[in-house]
C-alpha angles and dihedrals in degrees: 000000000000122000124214103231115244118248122247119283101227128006085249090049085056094051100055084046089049090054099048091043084061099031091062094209133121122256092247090057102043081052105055085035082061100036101249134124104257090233083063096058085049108058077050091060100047091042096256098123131019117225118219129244087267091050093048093051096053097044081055092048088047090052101046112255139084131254107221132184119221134177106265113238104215107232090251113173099202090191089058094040093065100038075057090046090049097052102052083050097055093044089047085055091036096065118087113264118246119184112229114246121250109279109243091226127062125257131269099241088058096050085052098059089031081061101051096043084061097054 
């Protein structure tokens, strides 16, 4: 019977599968390639244990390929975005109008000259 294979416990967890996958080595070989216990690569692996950006970076280098950062694009659907737009408009014009109270204070404009006219 086939077996759907778990994901990845953590997104750390799939990177590092992701880099032994390519790499084509053994685990006991990325990680002596890297300079961990194996033991260690593999609570990686199973989510145990998170590896930090360093580690990261020289389990990529021992199996042959290069961690890069690169600015994130947000998955914006423009299209989307403005039906969305559309509609918030329409339901802003769409409540009943209600004119604001006059304040009980006066304005800042007239303490201001009020102000001025004082000094």
């Amino acid at each position: 019977m086939w077996k759907a294979k778990p994901a990845a416990a953590t997104p750390s967890a799939g990177l590092v599968e992701e880099i032994l996958r390519s790499s084509g080595l053994s685990q006991a070989e990325l990680a002596r390639r890297a300079g961990l216990p194996r033991s260690v690569l593999n609570a990686y692996l199973r989510g145990r244990r998170e590896p930090g950006a360093d580690t990261l970076a020289r389990l990529a280098a021992a199996g042959g390929t290069e961690l890069t950062i690169t600015p994130r694009k947000g998955p914006l659907d423009s299209e989307r975005a403005g039906r969305i737009l559309v509609q918030v408009l329409e339901l802003a014009e769409a409540l009943p109008y209600r004119p604001r109270p006059e304040l009980g204070y006066p304005r800042l404009p007239d303490r201001i000259a009020a102000g001025a006219s004082t000094r």
